[in-house]
C-alpha positions as CSV (number, residue, x, y, z in Angstrom):
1,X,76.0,97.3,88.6
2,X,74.0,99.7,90.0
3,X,75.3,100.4,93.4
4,X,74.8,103.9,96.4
5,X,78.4,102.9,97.8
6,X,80.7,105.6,96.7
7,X,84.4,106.1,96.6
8,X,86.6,109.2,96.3
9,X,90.0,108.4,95.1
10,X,93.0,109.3,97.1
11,X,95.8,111.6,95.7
12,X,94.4,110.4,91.9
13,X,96.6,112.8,89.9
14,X,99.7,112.4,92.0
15,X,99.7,108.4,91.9
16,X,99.2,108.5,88.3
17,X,101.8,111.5,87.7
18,X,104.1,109.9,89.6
19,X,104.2,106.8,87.1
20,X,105.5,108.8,84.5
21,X,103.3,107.5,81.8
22,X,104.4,106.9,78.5
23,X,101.4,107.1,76.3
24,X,102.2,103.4,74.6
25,X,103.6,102.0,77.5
26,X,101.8,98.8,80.1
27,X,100.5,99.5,83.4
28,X,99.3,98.1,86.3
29,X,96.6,99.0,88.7
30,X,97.2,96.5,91.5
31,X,94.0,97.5,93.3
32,X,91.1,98.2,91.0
33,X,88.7,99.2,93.6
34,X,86.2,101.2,91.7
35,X,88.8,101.8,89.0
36,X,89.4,105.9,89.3
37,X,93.5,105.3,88.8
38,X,92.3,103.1,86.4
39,X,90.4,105.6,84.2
40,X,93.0,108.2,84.7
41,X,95.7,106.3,83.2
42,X,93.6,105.1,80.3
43,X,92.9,108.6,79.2
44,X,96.2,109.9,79.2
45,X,97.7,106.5,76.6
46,X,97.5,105.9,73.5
47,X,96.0,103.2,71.1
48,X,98.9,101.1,72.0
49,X,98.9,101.5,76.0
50,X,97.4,99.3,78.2
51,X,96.3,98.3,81.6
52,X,96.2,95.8,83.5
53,X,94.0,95.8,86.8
54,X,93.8,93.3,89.8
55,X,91.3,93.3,92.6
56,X,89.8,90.7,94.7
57,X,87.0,91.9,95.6
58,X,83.8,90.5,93.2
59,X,82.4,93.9,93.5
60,X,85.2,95.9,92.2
61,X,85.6,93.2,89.0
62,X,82.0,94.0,88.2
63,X,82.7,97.5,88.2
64,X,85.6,96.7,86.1
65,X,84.1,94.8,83.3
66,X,81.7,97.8,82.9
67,X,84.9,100.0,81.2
68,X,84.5,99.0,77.6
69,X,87.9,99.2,76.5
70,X,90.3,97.0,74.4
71,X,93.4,98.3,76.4
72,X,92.5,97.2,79.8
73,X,92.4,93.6,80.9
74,X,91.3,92.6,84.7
75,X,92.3,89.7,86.6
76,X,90.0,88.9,90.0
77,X,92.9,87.7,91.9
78,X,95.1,89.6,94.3
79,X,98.4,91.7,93.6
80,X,100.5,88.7,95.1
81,X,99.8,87.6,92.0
82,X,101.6,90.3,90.3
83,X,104.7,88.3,89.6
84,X,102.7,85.9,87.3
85,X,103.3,88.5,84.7
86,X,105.9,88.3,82.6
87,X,109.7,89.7,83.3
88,X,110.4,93.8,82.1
89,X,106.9,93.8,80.7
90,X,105.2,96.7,82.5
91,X,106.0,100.2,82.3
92,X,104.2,100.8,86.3
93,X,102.9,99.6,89.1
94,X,100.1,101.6,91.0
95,X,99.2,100.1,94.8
96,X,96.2,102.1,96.4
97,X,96.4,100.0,99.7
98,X,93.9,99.2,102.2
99,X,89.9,98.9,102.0
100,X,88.2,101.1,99.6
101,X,84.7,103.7,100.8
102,X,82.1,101.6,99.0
103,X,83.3,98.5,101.6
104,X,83.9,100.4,105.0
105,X,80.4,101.2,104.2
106,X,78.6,98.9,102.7
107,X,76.9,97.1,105.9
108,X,76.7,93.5,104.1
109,X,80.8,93.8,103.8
110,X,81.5,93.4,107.3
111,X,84.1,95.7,107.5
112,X,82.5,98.8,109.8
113,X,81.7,99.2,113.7
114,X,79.6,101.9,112.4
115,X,77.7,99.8,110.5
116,X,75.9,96.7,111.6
117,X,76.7,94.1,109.5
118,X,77.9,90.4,109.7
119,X,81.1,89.4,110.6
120,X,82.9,89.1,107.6
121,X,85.6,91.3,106.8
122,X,87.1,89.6,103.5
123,X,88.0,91.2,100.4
124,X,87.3,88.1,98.2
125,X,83.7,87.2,100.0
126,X,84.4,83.9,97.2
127,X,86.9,82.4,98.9
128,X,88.8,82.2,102.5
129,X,87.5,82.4,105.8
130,X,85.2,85.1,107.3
131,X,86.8,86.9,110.5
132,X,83.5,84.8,112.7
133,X,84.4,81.8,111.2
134,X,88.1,82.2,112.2
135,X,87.2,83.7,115.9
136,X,84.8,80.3,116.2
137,X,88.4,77.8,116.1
138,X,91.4,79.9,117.2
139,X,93.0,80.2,120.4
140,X,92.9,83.0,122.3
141,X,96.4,83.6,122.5
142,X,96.3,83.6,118.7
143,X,93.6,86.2,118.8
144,X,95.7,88.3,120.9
145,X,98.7,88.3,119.0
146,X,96.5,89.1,115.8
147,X,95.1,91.9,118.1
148,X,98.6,93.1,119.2
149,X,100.6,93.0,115.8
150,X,98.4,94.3,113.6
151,X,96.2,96.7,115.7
152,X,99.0,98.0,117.7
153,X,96.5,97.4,120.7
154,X,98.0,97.5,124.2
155,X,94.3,96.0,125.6
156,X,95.4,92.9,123.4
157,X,95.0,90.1,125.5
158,X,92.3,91.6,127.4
159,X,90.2,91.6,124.0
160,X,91.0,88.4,123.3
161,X,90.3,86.8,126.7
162,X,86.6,88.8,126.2
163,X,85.9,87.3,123.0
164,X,86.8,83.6,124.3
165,X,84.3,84.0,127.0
166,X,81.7,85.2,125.1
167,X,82.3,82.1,122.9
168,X,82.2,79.6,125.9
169,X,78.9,81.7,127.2
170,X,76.9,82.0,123.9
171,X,79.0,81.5,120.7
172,X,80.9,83.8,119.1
173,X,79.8,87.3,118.4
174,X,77.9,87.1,114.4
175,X,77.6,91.1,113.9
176,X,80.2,93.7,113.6
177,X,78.1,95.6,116.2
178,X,78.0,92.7,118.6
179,X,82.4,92.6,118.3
180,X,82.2,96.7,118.5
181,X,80.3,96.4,121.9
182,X,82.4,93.7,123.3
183,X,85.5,95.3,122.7
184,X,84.3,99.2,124.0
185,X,83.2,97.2,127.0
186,X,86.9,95.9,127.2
187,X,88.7,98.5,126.9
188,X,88.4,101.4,129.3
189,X,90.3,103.9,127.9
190,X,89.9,106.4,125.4
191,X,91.7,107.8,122.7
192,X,90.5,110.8,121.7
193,X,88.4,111.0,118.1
194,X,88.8,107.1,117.9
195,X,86.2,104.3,118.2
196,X,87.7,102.0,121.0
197,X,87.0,99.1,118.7
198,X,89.1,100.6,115.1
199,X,92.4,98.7,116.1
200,X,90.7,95.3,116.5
201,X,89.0,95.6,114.0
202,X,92.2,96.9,111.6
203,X,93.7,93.7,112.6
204,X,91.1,90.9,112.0
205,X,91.0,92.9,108.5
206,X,94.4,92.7,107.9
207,X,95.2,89.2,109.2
208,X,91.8,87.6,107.1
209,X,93.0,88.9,104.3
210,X,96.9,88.2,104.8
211,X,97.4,92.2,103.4
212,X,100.7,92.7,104.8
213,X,102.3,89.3,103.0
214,X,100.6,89.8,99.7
215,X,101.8,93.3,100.4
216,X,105.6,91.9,100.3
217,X,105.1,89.7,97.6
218,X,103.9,92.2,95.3
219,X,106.5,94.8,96.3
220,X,109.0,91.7,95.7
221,X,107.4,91.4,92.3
222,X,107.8,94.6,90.8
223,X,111.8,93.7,90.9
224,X,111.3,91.1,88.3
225,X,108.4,92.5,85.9
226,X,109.0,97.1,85.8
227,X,111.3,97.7,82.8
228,X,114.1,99.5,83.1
229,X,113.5,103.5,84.4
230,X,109.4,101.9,85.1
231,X,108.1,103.5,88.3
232,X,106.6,102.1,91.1
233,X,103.8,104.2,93.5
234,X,102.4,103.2,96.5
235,X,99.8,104.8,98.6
236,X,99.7,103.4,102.2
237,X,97.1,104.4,104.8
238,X,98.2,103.2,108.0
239,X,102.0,102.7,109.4
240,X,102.0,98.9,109.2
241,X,101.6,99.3,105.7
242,X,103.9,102.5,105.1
243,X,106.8,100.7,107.1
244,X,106.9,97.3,104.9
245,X,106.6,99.9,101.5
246,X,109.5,102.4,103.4
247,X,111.6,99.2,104.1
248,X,111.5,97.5,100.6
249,X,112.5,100.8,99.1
250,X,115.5,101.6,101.6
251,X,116.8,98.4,101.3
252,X,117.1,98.1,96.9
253,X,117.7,101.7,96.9
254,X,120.7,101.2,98.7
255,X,124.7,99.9,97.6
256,X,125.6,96.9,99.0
257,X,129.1,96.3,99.6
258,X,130.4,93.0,100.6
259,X,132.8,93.2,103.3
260,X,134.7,90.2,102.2
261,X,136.2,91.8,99.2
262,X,136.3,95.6,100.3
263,X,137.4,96.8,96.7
264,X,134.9,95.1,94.7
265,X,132.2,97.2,93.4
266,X,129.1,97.3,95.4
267,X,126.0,95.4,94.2
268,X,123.5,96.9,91.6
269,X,121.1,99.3,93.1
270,X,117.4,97.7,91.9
271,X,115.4,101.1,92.9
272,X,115.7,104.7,93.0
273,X,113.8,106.8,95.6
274,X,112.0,109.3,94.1
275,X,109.6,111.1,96.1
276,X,107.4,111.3,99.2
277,X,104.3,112.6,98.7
278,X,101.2,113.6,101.1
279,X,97.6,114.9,100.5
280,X,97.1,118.7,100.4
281,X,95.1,120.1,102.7
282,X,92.1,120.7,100.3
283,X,91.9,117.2,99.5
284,X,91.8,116.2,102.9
285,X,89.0,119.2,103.7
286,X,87.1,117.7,100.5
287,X,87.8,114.0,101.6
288,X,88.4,113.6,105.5
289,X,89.9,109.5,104.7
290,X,92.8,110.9,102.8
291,X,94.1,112.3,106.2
292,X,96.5,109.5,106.6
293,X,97.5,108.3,103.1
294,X,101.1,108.4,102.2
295,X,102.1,108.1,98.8
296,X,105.9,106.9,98.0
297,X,107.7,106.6,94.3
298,X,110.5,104.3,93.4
299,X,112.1,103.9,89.7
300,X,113.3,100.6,88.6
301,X,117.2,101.3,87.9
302,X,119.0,98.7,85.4
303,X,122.9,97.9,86.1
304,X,124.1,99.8,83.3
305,X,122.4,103.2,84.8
306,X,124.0,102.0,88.4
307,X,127.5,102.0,86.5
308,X,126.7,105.5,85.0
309,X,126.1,107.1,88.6
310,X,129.2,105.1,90.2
C-alpha cells in the first residue's frame, strides 16, 4: 500500500531492549501501527522466534501483511484481545499507546484540528461508531463528562452545552475543523503552545475508541499469558494513560499481606519493576511527538523466584 503518511517510532531501541529478547523466544507487538517495533524484533530472533502483532486499524494490517515473513502472524483486532492467547506462551509484550503520525495526519482519519477532515476519530474505521455519529444521540451532560475525564478540560460543560446548541441550530458539527472552531470559540482562555481544542478532542478519541479499558484489559492480560522472567514494556503518551500503566505495575509489584493472619507469608508478587525510561533529548530534537512518551518495564516473576527473594 502505497501511502505519503509517515511515522517515526518512539524510543524503538529502548522498547525492544527493554524486552530482553531471547532470539527463539514469542513476542507480542500489541500495536502494529506501521510495524517499526515489529521489524526490530524480527531482526534480532532467530528461525524459531516469532511475533505476534495486533492493530485495529485496517491501514496498519495492510502494512502488516506486506512483511513477508513466516515468524510473524497479525491479528486485526485490538490488544483487549491479548488474553485470547494462550497461558505462559509469550516471551513479551510491547504496548506503543495512543494514535500513531500517519493517522493524526492523514485528513480522511478524523483525528486532527489541524487537518480538515470528517468527524471520525476511530481506530477500526470497520466497526463502532464515529465521534459525529455519537455527538448526534448523546446527552450533553454525557458529552461533558467525556470532555471532563478524559481531556482534563475545566471548560467541560461549557463545550458541551456549545455542541448541543449547535445541534438544536443546524445539526451537529460533520468536520474536525467545524468541532475545532466551536470549541476555540468556547473557550476563552489560552494555554500557551496548545490548540484550545487538543483536550476535546483527546477525549472523544479516547472515549470512541474505549483506549483506556482495552488499556486495562490488556495490562490484566499479560498476568496470565508472559512466561516466567517475560517482560512487559509500555510506552504511554499522555498521563491518563501513564497512570493506569504506573498503577497496574505498583499494585502486582507489591507484597500483599493479609492482615487476618499477620504471620502468614505475604502473597506472590506477579511483576517486578524494572525501569523508567524517557526519550533523550536528540530523539525529541529529531522527532518533536516523542516529547511526552514514557516508557515503563515490568518482569513477570513466578512464586518460586518470590520465595528466593523472601
Amino acid at each position: 500500500m502505497d501511502t505519503p503518511w509517515q511515522h517515526t517510532t518512539v524510543l524503538l531501541s529502548e522498547a525492544v531492549d527493554a524486552l530482553d529478547l531471547q532470539p527463539d523466544g514469542t513476542y507480542v507487538d500489541a500495536t502494529f501501527g506501521r510495524g517499526g517495533h515489529t521489524r526490530l524484533m524480527l531482526s534480532k530472533l532467530s528461525d524459531k522466534g516469532r511475533v505476534i502483532a495486533f492493530d485495529k486499524d485496517p491501514e496498519a494490517i495492510a502494512v502488516a501483511q506486506q512483511i513477508q515473513d513466516p515468524r510473524l502472524s497479525i491479528r486485526h483486532e485490538s490488544f483487549a484481545h491479548l488474553g485470547d492467547l494462550p497461558p505462559t506462551s509469550v516471551d513479551g509484550v510491547l504496548m506503543d499507546l495512543g494514535i500513531s503520525s500517519p493517522q493524526v495526519d492523514n485528513p480522511a482519519r478524523g483525528f486532527s484540528f489541524r487537518h480538515d477532515g470528517p468527524l471520525d476519530m476511530r481506530m477500526d474505521t470497520t466497526r463502532g461508531q464515529s465521534v459525529q455519529e455519537w455527538l448526534a444521540e448523546a446527552d450533553t451532560q454525557h458529552i461533558a463528562e467525556v470532555i471532563r475525564e478524559y481531556g482534563e478540560e475545566r471548560f467541560a460543560l461549557q463545550i458541551a452545552k456549545a455542541i448541543d446548541a449547535r445541534r438544536q441550530e443546524r445539526g451537529v458539527p460533520t468536520s474536525t475543523a467545524e468541532l475545532a472552531q466551536l470549541v476555540a470559540d468556547t473557550v476563552k482562555t489560552r494555554e500557551p503552545g496548545k490548540d484550545p481544542a487538543t483536550r476535546t478532542f483527546q477525549a472523544f478519541r479516547i472515549f470512541i475508541n474505549a483506549e483506556l479499558e482495552e488499556l486495562q484489559q490488556a495490562l490484566d492480560a499479560t498476568l496470565q499469558v508472559l512466561r516466567p522472567h517475560g517482560r512487559l514494556a509500555v510506552i504511554s503518551f499522555h498521563s491518563l494513560e501513564d497512570r493506569i500503566v504506573k498503577q497496574f505495575i505498583a499494585q502486582h509489584a507489591r507484597e500483599v499481606y493479609d492482615r487476618r493472619t499477620p504471620f502468614a507469608q505475604p502473597k506472590a508478587m506477579d511483576l517486578k519493576a524494572v525501569q523508567r525510561v524517557k526519550p533523550s533529548e536528540k530523539e525529541i530534537a529529531s522527532n518533536p511527538r516523542a516529547r511526552s512518551a514514557i516508557l515503563r518495564v515490568a518482569e513477570r516473576l513466578s512464586s518460586l523466584q518470590h520465595e528466593a527473594v523472601a
